[in-house]
N, CA, C and O atoms as CSV, one atom per row, in Angstrom:
chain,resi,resn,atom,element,x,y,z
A,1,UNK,N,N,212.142,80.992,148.349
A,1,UNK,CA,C,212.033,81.870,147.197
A,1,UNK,C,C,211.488,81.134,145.980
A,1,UNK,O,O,211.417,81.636,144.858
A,2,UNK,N,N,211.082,79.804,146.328
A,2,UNK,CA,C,210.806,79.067,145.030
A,2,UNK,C,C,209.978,79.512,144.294
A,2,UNK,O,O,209.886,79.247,143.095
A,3,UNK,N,N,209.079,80.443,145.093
A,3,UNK,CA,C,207.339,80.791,143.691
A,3,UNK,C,C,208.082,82.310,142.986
A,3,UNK,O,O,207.541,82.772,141.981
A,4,UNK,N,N,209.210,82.959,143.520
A,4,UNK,CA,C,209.652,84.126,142.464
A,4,UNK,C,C,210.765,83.557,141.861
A,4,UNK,O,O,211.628,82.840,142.368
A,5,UNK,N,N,210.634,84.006,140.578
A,5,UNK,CA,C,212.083,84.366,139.540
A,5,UNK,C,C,213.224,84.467,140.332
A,5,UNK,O,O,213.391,84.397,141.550
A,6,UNK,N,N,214.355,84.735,138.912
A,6,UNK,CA,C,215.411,83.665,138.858
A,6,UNK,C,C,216.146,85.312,139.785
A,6,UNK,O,O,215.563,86.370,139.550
A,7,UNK,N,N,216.898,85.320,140.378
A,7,UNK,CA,C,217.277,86.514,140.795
A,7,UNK,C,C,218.008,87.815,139.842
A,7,UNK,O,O,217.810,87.401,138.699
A,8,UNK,N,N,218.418,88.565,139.765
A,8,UNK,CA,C,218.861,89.404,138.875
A,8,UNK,C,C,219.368,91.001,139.377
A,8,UNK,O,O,219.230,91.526,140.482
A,9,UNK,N,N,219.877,91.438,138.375
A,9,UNK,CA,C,220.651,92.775,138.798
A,9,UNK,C,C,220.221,94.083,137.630
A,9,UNK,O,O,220.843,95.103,137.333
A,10,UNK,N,N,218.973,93.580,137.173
A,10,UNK,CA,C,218.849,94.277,135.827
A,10,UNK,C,C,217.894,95.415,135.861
A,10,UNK,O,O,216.721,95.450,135.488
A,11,UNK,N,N,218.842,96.585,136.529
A,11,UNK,CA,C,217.610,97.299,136.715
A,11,UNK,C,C,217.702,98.921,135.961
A,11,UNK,O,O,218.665,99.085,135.212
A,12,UNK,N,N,217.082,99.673,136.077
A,12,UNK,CA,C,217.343,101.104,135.152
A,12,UNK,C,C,218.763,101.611,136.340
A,12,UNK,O,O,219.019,101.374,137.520
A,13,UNK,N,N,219.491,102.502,135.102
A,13,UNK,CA,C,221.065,102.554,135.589
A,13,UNK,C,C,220.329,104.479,137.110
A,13,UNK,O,O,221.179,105.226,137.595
A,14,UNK,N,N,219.183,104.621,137.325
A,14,UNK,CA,C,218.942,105.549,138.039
A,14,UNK,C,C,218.943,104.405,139.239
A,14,UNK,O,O,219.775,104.121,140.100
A,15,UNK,N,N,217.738,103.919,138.933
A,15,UNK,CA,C,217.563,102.468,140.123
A,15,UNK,C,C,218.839,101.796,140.942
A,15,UNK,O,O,219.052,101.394,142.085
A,16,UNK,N,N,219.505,101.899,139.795
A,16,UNK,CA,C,220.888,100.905,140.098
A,16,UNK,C,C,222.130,102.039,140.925
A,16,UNK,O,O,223.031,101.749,141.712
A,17,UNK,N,N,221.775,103.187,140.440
A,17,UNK,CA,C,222.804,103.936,141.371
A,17,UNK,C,C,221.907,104.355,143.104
A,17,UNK,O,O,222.551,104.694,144.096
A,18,UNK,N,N,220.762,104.252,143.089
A,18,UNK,CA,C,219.989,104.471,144.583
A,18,UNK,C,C,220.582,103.094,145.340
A,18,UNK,O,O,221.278,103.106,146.355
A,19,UNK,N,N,220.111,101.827,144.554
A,19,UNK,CA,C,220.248,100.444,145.160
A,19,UNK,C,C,222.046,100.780,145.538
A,19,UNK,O,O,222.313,100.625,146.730
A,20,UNK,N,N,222.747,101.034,145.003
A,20,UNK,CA,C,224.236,101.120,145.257
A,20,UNK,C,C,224.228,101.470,146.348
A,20,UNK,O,O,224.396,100.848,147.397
A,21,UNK,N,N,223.946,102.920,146.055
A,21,UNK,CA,C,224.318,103.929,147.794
A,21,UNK,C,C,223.419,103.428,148.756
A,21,UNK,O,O,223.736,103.655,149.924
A,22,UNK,N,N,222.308,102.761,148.545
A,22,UNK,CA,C,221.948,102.047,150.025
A,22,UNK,C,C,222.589,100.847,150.265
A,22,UNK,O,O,222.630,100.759,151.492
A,23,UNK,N,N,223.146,99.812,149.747
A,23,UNK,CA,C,223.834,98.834,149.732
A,23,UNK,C,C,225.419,99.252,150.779
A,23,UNK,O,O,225.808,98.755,151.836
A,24,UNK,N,N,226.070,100.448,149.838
A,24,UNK,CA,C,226.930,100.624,150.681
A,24,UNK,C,C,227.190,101.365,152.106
A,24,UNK,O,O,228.083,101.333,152.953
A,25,UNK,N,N,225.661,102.213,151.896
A,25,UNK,CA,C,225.279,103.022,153.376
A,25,UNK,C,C,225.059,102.185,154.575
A,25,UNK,O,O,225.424,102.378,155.735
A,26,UNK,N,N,224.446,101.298,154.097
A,26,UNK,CA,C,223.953,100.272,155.389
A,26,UNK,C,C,224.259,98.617,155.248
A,26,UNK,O,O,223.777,97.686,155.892
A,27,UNK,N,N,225.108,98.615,154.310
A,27,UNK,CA,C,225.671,97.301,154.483
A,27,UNK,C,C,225.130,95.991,154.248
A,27,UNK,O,O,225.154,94.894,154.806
A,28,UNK,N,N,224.698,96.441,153.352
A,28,UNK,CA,C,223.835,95.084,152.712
A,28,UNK,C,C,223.245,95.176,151.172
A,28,UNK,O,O,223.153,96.156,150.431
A,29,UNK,N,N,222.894,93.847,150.971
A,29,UNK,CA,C,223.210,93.405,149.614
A,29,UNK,C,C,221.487,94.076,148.873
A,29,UNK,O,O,220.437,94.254,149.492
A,30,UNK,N,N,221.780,94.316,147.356
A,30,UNK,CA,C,220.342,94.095,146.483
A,30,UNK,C,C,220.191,93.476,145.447
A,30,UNK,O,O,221.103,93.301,144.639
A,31,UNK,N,N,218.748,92.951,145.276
A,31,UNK,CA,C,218.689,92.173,143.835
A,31,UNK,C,C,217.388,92.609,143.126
A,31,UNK,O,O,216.487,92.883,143.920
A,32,UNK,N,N,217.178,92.697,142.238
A,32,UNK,CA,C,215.313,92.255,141.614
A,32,UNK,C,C,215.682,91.003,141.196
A,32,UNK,O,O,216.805,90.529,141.370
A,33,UNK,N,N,214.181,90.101,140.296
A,33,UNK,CA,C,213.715,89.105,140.667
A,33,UNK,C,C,213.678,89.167,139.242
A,33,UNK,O,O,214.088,90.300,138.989
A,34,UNK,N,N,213.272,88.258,137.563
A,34,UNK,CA,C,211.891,88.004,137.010
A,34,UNK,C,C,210.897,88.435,137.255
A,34,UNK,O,O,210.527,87.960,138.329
A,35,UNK,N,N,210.183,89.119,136.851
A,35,UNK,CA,C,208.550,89.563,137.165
A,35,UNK,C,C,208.428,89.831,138.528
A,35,UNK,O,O,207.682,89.242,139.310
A,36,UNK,N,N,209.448,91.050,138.862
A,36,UNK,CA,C,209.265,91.519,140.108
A,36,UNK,C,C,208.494,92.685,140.720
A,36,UNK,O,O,209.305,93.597,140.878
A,37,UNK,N,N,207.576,92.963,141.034
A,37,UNK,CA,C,206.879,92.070,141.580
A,37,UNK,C,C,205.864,91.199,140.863
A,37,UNK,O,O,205.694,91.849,139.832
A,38,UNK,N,N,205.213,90.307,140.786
A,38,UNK,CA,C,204.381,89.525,139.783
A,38,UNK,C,C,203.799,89.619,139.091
A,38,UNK,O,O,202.804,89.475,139.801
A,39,UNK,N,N,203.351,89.776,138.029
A,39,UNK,CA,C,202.423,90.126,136.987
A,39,UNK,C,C,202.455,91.579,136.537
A,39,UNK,O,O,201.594,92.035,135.784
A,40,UNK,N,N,203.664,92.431,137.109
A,40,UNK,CA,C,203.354,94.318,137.172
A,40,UNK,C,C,204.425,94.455,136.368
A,40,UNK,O,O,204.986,95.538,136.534
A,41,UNK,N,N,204.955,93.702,135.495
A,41,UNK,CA,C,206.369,94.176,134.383
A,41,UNK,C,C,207.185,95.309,134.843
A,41,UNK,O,O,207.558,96.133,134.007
A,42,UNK,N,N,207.523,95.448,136.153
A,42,UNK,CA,C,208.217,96.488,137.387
A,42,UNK,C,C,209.592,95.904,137.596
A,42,UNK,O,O,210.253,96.471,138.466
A,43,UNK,N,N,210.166,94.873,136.966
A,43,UNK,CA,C,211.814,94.358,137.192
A,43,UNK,C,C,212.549,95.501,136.951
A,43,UNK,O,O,213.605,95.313,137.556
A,44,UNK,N,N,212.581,96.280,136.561
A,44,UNK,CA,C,213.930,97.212,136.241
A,44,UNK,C,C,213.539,98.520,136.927
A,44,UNK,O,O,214.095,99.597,136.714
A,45,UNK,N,N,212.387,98.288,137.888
A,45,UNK,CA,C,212.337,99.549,138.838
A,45,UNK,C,C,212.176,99.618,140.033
A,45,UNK,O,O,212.147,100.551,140.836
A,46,UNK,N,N,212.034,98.169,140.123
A,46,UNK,CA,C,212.024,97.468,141.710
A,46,UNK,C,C,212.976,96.884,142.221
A,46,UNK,O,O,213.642,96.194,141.450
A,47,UNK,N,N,213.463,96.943,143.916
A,47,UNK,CA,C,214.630,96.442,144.161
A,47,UNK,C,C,214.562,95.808,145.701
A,47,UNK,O,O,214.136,96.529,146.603
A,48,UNK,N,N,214.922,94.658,145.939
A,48,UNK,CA,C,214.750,94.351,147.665
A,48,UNK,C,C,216.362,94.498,148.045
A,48,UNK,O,O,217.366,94.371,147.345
A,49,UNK,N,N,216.193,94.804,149.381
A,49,UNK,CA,C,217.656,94.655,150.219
A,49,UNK,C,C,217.543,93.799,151.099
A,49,UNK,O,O,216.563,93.752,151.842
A,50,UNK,N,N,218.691,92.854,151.165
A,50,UNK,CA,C,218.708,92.094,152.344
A,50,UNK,C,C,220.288,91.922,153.024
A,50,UNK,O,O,221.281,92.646,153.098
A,51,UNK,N,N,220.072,91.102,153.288
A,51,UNK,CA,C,221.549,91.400,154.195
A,51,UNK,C,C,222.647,90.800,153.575
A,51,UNK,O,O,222.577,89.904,152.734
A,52,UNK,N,N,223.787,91.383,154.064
A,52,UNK,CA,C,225.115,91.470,152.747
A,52,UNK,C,C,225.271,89.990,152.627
A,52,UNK,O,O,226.334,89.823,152.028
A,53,UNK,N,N,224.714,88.800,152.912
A,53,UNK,CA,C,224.692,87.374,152.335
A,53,UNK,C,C,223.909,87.400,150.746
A,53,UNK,O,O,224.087,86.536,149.887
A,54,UNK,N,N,223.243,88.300,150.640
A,54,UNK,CA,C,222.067,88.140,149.507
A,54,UNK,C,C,220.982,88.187,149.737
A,54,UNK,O,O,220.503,88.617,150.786
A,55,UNK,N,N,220.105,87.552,148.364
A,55,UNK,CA,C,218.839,87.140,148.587
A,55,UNK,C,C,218.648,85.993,149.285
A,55,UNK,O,O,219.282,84.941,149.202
A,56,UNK,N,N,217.163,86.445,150.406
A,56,UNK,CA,C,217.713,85.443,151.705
A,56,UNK,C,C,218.098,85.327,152.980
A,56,UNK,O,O,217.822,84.554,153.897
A,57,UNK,N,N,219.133,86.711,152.781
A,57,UNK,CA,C,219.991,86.693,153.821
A,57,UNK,C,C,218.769,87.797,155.156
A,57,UNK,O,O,218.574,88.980,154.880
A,58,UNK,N,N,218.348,87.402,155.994
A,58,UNK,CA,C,217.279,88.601,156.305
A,58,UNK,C,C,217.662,89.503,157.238
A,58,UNK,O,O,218.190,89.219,158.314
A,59,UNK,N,N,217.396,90.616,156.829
A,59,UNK,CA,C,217.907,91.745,157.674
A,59,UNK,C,C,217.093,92.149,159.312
A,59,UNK,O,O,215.943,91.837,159.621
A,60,UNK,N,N,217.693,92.608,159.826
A,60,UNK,CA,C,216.881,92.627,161.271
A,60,UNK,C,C,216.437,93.595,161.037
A,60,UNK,O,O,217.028,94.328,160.244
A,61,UNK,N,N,214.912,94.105,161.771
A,61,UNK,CA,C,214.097,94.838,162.052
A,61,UNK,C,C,214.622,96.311,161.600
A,61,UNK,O,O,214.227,97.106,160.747
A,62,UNK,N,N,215.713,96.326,162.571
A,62,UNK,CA,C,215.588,97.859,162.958
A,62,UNK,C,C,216.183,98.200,161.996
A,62,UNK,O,O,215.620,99.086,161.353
A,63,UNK,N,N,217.632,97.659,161.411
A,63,UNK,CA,C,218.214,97.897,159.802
A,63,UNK,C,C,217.293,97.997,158.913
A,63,UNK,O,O,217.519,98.768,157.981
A,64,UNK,N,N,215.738,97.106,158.945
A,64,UNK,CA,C,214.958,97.816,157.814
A,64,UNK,C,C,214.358,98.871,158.040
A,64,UNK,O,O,213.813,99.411,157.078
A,65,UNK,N,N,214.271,99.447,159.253
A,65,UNK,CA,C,212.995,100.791,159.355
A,65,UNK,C,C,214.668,101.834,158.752
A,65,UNK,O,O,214.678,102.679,157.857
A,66,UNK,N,N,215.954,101.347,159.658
A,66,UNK,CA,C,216.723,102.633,159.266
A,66,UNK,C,C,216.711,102.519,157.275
A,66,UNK,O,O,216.483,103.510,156.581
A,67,UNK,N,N,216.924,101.500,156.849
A,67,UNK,CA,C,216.717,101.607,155.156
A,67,UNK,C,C,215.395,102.301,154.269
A,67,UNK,O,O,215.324,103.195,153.426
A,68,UNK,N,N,214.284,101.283,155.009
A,68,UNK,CA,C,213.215,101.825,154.463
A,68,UNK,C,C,212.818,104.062,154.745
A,68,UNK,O,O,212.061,104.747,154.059
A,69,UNK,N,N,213.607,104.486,155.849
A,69,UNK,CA,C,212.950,105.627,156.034
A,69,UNK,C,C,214.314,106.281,155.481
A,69,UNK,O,O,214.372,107.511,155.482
A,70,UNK,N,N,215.292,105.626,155.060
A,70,UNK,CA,C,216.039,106.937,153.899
A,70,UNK,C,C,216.022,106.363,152.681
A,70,UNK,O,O,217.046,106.564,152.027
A,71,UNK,N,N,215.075,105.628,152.101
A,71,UNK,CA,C,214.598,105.380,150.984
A,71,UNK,C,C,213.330,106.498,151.111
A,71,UNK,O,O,213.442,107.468,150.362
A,72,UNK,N,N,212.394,106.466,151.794
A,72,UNK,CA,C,211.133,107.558,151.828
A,72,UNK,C,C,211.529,109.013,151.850
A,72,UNK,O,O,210.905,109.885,151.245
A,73,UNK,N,N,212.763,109.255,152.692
A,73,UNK,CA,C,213.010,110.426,152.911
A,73,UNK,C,C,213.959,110.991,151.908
A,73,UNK,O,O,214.022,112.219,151.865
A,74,UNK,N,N,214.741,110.271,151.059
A,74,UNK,CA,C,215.395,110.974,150.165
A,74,UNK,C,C,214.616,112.114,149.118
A,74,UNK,O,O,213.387,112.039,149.109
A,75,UNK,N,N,215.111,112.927,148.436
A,75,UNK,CA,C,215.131,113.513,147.658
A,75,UNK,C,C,215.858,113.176,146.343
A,75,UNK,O,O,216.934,112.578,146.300
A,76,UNK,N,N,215.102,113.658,145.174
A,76,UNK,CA,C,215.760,113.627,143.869
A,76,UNK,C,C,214.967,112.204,143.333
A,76,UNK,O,O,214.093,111.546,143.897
A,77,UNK,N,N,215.463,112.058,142.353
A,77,UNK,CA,C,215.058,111.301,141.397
A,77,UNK,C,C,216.203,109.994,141.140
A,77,UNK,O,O,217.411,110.217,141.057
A,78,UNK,N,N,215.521,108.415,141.016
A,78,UNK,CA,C,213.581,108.188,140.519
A,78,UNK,C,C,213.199,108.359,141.742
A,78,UNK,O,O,213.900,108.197,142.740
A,79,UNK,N,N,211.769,108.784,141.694
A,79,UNK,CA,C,210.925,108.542,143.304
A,79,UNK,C,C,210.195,107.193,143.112
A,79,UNK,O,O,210.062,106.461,142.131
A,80,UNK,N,N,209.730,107.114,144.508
A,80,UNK,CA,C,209.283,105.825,144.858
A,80,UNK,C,C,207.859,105.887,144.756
A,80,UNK,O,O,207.069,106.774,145.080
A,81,UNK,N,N,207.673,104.625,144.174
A,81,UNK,CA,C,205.422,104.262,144.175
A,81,UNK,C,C,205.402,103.766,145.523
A,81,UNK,O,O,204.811,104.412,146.389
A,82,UNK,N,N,205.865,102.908,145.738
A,82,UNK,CA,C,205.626,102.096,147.049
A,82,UNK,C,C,207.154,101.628,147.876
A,82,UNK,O,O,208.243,101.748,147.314
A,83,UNK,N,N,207.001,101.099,149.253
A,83,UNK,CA,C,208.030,100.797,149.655
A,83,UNK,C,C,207.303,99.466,150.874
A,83,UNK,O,O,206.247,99.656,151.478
A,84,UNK,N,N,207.976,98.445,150.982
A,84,UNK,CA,C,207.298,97.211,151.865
A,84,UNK,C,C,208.643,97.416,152.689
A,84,UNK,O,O,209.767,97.860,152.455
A,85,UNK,N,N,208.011,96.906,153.695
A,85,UNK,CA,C,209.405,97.123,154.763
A,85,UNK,C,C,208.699,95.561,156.004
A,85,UNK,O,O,207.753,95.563,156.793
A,86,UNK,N,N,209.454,94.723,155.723
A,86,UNK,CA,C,208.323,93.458,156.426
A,86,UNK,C,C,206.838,93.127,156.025
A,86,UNK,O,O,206.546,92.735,154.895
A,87,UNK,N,N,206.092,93.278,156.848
A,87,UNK,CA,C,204.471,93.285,156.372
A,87,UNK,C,C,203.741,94.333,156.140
A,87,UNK,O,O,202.520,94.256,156.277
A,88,UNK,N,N,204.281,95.371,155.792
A,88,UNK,CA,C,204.102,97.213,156.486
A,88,UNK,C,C,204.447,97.793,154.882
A,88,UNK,O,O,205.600,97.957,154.483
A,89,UNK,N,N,203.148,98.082,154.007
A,89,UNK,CA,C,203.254,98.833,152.687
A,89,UNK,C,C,203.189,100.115,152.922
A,89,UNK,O,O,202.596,100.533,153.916
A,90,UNK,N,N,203.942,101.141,151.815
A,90,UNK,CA,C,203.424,102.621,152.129
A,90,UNK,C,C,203.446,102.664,150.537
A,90,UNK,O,O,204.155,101.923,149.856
A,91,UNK,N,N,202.610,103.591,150.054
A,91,UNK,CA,C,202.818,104.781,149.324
A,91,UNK,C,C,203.282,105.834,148.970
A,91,UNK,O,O,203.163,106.508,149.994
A,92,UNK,N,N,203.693,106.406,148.298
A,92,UNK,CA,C,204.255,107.708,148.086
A,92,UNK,C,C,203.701,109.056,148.899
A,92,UNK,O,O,204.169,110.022,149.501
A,93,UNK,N,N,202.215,108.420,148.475
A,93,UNK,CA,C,201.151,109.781,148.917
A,93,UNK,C,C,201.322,109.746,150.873
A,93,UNK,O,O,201.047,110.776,151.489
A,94,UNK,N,N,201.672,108.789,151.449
A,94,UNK,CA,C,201.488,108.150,153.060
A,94,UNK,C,C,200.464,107.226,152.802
A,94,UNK,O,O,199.886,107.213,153.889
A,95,UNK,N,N,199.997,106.619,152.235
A,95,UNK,CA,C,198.774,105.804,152.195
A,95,UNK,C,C,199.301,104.165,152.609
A,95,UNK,O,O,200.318,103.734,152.066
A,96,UNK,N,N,198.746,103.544,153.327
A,96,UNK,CA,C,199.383,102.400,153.796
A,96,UNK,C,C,198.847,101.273,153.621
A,96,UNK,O,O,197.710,101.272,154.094
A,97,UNK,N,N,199.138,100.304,153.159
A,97,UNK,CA,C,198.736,98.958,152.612
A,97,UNK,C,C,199.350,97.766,153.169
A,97,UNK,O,O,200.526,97.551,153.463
A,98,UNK,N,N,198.243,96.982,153.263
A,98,UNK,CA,C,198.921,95.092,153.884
A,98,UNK,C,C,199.532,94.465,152.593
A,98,UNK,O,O,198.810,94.233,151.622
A,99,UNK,N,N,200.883,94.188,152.589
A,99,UNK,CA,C,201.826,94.034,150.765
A,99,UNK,C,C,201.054,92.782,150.928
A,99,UNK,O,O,200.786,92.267,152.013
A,100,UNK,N,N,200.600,92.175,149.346
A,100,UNK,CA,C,200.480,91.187,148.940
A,100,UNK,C,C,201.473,89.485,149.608
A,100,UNK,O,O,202.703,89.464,149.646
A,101,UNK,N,N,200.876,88.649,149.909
A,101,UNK,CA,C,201.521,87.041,150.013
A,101,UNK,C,C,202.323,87.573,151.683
A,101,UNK,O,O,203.440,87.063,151.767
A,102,UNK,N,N,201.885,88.645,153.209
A,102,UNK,CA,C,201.677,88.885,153.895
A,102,UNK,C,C,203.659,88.180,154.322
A,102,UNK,O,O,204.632,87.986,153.594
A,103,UNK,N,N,203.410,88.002,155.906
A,103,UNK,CA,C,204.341,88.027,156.279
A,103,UNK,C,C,205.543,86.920,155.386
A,103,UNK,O,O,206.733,87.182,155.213
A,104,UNK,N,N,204.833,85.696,154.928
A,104,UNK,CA,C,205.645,84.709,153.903
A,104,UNK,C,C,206.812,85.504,153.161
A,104,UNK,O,O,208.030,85.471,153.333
A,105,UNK,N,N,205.870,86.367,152.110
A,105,UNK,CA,C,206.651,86.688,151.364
A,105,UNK,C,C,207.274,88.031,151.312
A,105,UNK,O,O,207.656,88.446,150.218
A,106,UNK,N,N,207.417,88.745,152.361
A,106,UNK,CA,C,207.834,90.448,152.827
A,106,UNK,C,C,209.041,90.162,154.078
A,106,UNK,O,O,210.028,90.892,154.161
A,107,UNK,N,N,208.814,89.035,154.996
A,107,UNK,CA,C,209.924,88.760,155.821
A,107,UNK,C,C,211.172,89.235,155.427
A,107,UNK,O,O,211.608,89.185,154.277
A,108,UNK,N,N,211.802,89.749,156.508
A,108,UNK,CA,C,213.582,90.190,156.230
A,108,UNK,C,C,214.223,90.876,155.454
A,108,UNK,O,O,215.447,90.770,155.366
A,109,UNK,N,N,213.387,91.870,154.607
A,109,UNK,CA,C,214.168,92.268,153.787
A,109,UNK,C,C,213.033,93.873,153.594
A,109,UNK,O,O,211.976,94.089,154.188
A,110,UNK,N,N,213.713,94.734,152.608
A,110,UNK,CA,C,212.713,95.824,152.261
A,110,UNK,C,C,213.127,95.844,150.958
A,110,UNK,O,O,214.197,95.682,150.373
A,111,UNK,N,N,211.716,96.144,150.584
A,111,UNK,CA,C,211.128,96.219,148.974
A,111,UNK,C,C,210.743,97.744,148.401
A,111,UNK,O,O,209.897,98.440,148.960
A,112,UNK,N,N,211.554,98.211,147.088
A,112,UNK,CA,C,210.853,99.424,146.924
A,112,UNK,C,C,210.720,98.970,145.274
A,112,UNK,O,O,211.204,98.079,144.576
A,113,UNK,N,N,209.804,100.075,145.076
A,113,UNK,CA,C,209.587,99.902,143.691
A,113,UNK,C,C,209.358,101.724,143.400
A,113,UNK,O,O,208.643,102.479,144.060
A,114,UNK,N,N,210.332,102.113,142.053
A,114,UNK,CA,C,210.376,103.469,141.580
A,114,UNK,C,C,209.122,103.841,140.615
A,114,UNK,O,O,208.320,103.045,140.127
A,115,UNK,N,N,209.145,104.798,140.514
A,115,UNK,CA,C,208.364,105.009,139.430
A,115,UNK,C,C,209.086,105.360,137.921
A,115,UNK,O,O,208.383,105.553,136.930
């Protein structure tokens, strides 16, 4: 984790109640970062999950498709811009993208960022 920021919990109190109920739905931990993701001033709307050790701790496969697809599939508000789930970006719209710094930096964990 050395090239991201310092870890953190500082996120909008909407953000922070989604990150909750997935934390306690599926059993594992969340954080944002400093300048998460890099250069996009997105810390307080972005959030990774990893496994109830922390940041770090990496979650297996299939715990991220079950996280990442009731993060996509929820309803209500904030909604999501994007969601990384390993090396595997989506969009809101379905549009699908290779996430930035590839398997290195997407390993073990899933990444969403709200709008």
């Amino acid at each position: 984790m050395g090239v991201f920021g310092a870890t953190s919990w500082a996120v909008r109190p909407d953000v922070r109640a989604v990150a909750q109920t997935v934390s306690r739905k599926f059993g594992c931990s969340w954080n944002t970062y400093i300048d998460h993701p890099p250069g996009l001033g997105l810390d307080a709307v972005s959030v990774d999950f990893w496994g109830p050790g922390g940041r770090g701790d990496n979650l297996p496969p299939e715990k991220r498709r079950q996280i990442a697809n009731y993060l996509k599939e929820r309803t209500g508000f904030p909604r999501w811009r994007w969601i990384i789930n390993g090396n595997h970006g989506q969009y809101a719209d379905g549009t699908r993208f290779t996430p930035p710094g590839g398997p290195l930096w997407n390993r073990g964990h899933v990444h969403i960022t709200f709008s």
